[in-house]
PyMOL Python script that loads the backbone (N, CA, C, O; Angstrom):
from pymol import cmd

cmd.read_pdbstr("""\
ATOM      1  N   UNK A   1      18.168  10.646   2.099  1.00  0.00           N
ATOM      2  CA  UNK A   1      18.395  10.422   3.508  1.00  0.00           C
ATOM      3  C   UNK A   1      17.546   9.255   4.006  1.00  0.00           C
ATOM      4  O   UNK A   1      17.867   8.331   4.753  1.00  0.00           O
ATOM      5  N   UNK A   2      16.275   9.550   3.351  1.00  0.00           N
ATOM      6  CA  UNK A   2      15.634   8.206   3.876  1.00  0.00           C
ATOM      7  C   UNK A   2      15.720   6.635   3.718  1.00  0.00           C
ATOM      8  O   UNK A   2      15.242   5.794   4.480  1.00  0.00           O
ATOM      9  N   UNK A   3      16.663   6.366   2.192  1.00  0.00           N
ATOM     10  CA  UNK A   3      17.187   5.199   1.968  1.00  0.00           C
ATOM     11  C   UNK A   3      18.462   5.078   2.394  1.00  0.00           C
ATOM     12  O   UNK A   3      18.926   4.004   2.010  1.00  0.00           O
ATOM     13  N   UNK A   4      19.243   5.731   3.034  1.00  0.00           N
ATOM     14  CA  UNK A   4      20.260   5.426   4.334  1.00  0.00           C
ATOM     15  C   UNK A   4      19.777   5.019   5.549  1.00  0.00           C
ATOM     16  O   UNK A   4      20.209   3.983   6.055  1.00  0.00           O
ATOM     17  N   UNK A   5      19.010   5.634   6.046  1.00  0.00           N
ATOM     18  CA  UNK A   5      18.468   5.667   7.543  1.00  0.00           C
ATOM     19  C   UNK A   5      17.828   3.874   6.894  1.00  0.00           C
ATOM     20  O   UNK A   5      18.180   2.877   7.525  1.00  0.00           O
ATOM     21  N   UNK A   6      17.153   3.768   5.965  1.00  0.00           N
ATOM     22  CA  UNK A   6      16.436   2.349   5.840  1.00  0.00           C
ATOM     23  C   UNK A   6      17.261   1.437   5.753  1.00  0.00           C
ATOM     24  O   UNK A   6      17.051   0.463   6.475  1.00  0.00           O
ATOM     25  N   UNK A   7      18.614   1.413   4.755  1.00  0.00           N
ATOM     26  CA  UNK A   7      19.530  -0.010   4.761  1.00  0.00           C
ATOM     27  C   UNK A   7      20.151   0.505   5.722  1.00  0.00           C
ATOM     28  O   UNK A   7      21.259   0.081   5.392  1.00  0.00           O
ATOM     29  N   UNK A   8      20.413   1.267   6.956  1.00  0.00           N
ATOM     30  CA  UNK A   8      21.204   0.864   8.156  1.00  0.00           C
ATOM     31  C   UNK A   8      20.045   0.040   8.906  1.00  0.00           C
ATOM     32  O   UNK A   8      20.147  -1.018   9.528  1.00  0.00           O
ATOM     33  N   UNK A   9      18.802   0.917   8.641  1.00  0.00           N
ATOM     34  CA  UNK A   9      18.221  -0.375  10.190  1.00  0.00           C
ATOM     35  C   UNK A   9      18.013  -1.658   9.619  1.00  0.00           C
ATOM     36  O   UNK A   9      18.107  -2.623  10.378  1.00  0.00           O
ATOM     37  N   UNK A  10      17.618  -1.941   7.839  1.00  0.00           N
ATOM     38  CA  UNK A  10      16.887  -2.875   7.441  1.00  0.00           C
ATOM     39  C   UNK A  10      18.238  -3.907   6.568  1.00  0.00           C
ATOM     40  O   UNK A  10      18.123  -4.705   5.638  1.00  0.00           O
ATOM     41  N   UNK A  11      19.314  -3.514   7.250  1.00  0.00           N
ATOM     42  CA  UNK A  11      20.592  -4.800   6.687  1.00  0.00           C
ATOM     43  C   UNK A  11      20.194  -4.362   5.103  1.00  0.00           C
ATOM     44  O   UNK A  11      19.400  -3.641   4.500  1.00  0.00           O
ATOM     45  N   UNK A  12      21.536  -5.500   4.803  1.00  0.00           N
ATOM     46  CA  UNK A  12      22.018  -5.730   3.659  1.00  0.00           C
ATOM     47  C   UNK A  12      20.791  -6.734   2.749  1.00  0.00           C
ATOM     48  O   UNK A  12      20.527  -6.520   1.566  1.00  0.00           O
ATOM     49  N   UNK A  13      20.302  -7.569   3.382  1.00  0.00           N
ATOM     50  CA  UNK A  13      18.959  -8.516   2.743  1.00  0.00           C
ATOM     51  C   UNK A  13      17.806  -7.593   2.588  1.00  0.00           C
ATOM     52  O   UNK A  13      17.117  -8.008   1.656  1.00  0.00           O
ATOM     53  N   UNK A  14      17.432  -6.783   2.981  1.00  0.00           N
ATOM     54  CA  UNK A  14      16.338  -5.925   2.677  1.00  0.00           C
ATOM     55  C   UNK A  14      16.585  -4.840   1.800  1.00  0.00           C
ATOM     56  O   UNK A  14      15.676  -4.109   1.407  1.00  0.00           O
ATOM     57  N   UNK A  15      18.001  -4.674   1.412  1.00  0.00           N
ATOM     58  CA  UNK A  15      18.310  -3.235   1.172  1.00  0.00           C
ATOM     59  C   UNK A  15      17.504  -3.906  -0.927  1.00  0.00           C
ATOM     60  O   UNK A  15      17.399  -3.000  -1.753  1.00  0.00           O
ATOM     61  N   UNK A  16      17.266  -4.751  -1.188  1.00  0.00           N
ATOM     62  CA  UNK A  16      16.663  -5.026  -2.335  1.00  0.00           C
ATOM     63  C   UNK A  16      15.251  -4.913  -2.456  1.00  0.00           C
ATOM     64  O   UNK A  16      14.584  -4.565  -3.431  1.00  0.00           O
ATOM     65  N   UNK A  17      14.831  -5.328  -1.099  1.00  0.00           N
ATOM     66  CA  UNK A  17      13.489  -4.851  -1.155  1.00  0.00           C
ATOM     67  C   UNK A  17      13.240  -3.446  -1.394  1.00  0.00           C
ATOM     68  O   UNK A  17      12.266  -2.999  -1.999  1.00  0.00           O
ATOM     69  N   UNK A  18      14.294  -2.701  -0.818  1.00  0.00           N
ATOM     70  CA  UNK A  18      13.770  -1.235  -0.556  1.00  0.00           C
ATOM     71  C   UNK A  18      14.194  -0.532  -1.931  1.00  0.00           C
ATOM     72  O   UNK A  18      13.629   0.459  -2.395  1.00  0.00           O
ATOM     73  N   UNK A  19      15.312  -1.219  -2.527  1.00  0.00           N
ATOM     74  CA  UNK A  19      15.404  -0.885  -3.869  1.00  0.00           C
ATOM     75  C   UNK A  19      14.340  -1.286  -4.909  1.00  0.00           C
ATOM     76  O   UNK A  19      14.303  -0.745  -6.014  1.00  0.00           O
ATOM     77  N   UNK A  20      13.500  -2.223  -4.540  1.00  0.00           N
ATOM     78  CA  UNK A  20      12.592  -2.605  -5.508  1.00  0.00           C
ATOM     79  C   UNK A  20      11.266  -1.400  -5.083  1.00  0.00           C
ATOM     80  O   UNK A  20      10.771  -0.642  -5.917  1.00  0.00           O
ATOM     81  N   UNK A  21      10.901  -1.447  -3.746  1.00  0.00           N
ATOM     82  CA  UNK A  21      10.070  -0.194  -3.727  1.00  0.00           C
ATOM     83  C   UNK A  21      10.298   0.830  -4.198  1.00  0.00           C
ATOM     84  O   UNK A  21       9.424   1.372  -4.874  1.00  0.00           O
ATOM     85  N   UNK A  22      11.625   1.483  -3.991  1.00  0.00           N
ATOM     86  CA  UNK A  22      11.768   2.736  -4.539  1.00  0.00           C
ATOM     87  C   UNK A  22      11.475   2.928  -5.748  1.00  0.00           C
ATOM     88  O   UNK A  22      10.669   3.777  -6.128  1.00  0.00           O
ATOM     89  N   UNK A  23      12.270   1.950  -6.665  1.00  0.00           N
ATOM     90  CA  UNK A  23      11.678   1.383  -8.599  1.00  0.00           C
ATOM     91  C   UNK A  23      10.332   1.826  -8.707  1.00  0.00           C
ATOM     92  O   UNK A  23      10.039   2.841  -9.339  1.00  0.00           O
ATOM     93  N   UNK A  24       9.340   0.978  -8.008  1.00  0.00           N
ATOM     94  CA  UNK A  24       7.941   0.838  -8.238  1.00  0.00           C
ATOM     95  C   UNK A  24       7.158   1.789  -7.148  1.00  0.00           C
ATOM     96  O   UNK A  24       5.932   1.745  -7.256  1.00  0.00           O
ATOM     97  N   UNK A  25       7.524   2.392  -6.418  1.00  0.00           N
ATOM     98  CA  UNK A  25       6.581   3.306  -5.332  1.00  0.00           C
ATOM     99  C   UNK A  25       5.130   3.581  -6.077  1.00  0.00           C
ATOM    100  O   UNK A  25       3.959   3.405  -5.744  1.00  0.00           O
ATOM    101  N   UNK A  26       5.937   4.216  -7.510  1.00  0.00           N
ATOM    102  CA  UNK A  26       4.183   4.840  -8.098  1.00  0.00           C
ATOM    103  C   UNK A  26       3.186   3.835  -7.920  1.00  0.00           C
ATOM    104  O   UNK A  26       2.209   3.948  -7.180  1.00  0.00           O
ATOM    105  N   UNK A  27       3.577   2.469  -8.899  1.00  0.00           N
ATOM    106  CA  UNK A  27       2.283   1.190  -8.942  1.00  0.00           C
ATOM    107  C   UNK A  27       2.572   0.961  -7.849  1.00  0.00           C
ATOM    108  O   UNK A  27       1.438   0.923  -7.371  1.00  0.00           O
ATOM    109  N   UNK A  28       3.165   0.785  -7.108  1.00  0.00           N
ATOM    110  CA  UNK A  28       2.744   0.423  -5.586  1.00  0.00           C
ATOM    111  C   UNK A  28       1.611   1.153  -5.092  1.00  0.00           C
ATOM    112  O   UNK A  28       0.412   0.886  -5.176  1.00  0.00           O
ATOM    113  N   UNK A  29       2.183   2.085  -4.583  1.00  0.00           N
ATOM    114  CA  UNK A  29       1.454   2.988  -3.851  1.00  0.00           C
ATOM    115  C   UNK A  29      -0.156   3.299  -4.501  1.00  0.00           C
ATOM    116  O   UNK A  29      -1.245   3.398  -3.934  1.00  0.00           O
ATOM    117  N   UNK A  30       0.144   3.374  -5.588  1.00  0.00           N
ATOM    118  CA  UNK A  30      -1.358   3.332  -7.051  1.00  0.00           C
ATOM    119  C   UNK A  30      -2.588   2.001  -6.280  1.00  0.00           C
ATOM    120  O   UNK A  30      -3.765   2.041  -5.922  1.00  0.00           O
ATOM    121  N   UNK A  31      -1.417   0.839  -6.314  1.00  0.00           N
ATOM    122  CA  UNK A  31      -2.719  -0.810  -5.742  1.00  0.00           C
ATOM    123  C   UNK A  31      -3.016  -0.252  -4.113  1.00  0.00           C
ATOM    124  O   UNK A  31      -4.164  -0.260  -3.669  1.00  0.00           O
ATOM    125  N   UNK A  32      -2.123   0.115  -3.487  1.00  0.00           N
ATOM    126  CA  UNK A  32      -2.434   0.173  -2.283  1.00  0.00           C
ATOM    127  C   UNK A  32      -3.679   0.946  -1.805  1.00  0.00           C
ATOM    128  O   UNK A  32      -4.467   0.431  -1.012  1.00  0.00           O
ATOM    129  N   UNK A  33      -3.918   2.719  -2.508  1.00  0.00           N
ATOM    130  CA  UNK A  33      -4.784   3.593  -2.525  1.00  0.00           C
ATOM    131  C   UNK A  33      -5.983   2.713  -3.245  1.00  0.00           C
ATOM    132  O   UNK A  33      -6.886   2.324  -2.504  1.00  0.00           O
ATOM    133  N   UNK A  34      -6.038   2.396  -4.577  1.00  0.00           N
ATOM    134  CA  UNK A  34      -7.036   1.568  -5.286  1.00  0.00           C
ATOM    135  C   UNK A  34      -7.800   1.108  -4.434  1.00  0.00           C
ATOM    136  O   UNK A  34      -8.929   1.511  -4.156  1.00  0.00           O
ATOM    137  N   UNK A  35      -7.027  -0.042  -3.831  1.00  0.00           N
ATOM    138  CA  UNK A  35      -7.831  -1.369  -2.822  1.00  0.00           C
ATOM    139  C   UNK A  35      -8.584  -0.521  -2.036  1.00  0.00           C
ATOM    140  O   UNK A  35      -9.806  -0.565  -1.900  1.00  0.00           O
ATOM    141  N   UNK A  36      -7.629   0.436  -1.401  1.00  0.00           N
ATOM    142  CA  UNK A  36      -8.636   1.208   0.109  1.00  0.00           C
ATOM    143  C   UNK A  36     -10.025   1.631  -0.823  1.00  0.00           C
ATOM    144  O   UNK A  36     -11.165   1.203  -0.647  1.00  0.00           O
ATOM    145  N   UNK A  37      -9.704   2.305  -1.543  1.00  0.00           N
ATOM    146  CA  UNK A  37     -10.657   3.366  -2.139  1.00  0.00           C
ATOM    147  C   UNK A  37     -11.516   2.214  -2.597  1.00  0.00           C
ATOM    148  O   UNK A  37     -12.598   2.751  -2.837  1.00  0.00           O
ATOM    149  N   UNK A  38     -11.632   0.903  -2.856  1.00  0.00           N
ATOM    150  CA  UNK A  38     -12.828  -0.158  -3.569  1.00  0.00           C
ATOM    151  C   UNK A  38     -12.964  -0.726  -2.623  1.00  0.00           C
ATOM    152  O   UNK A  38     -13.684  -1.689  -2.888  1.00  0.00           O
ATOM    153  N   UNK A  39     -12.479  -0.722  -0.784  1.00  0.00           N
ATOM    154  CA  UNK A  39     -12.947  -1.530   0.186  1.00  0.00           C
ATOM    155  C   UNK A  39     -13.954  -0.151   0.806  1.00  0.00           C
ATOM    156  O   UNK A  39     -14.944  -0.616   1.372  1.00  0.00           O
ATOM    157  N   UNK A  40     -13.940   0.879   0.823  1.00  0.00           N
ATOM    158  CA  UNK A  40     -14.368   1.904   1.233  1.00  0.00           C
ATOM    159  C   UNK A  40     -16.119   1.736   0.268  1.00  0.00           C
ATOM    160  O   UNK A  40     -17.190   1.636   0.867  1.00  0.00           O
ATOM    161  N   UNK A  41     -16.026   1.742  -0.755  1.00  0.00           N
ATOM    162  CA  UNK A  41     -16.936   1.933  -1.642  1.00  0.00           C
ATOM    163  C   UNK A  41     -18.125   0.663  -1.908  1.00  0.00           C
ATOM    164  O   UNK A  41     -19.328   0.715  -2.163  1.00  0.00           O
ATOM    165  N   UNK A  42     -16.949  -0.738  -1.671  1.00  0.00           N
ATOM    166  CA  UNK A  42     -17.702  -1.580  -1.903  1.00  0.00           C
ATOM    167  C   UNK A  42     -18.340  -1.745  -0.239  1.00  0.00           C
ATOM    168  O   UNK A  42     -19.496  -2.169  -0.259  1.00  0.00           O
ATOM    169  N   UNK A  43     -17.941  -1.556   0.788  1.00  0.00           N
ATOM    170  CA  UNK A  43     -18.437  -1.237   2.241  1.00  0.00           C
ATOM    171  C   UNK A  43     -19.714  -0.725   2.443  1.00  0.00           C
ATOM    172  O   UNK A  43     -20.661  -1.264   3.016  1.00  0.00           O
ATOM    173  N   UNK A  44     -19.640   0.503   1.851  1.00  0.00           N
ATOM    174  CA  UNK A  44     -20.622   1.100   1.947  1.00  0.00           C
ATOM    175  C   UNK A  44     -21.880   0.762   0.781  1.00  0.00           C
ATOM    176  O   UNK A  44     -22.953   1.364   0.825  1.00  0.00           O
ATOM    177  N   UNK A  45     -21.703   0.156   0.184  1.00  0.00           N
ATOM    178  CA  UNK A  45     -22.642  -0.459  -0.942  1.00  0.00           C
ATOM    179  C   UNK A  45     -23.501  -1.450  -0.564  1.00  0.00           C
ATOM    180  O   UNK A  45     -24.692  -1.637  -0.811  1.00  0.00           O
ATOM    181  N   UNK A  46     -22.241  -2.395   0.437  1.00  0.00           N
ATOM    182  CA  UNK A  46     -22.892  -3.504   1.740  1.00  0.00           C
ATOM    183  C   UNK A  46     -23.941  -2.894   2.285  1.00  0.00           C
ATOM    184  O   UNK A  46     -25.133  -2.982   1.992  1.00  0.00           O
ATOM    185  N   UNK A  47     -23.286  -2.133   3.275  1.00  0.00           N
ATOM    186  CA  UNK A  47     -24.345  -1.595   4.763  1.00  0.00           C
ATOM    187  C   UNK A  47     -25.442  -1.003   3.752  1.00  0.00           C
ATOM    188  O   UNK A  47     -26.500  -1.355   4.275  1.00  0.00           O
ATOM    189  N   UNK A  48     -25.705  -0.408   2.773  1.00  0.00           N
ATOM    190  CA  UNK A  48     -26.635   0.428   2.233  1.00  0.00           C
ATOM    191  C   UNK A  48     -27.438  -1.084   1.869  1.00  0.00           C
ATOM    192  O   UNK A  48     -28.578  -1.057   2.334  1.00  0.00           O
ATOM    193  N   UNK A  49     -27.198  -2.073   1.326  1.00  0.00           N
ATOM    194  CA  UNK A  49     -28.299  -2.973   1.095  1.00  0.00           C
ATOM    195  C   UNK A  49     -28.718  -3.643   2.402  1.00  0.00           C
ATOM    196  O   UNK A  49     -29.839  -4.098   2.627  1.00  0.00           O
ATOM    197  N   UNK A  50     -27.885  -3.645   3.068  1.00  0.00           N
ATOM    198  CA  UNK A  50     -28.261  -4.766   4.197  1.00  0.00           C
ATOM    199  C   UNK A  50     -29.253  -3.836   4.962  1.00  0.00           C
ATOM    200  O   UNK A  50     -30.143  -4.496   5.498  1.00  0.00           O
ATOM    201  N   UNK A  51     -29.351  -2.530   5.160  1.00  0.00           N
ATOM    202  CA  UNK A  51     -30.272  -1.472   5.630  1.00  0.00           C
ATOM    203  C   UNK A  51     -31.852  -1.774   5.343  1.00  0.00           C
ATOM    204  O   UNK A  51     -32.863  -1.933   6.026  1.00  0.00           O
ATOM    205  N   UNK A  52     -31.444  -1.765   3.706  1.00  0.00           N
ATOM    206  CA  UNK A  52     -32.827  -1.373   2.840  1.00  0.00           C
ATOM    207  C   UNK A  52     -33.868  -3.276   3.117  1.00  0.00           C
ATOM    208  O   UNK A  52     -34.931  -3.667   2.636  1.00  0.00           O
ATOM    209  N   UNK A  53     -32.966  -3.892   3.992  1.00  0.00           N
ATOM    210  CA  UNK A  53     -33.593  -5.349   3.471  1.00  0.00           C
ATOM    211  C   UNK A  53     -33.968  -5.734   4.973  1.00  0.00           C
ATOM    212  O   UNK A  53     -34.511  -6.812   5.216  1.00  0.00           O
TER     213      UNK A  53
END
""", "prot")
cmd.dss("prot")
cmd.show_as("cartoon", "prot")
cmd.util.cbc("prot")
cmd.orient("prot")
């Protein structure tokens, strides 16, 4: 249902994009969580030195 509802709003030119997400969601979704989870970590690694100095 949800890749209907998407190529009606997102046309015929997107409907490849959304086919290529659907393909890849896992590694997608995998880099997307990654990044957060190493901007989160490397963040706090910052403020903890910039504290101590």
């Amino acid at each position: 249902m949800t890749e209907m509802v998407l190529d009606f709003v997102l046309g015929p030119f997107w409907q490849a994009v959304g086919d290529f997400y659907f393909q890849h969601q896992m590694i997608l979704n995998s880099i997307v969580v990654g990044a957060a989870l190493c901007n989160i970590f490397f963040r706090k690694r910052k403020s903890e030195a910039g504290s101590q100095s």
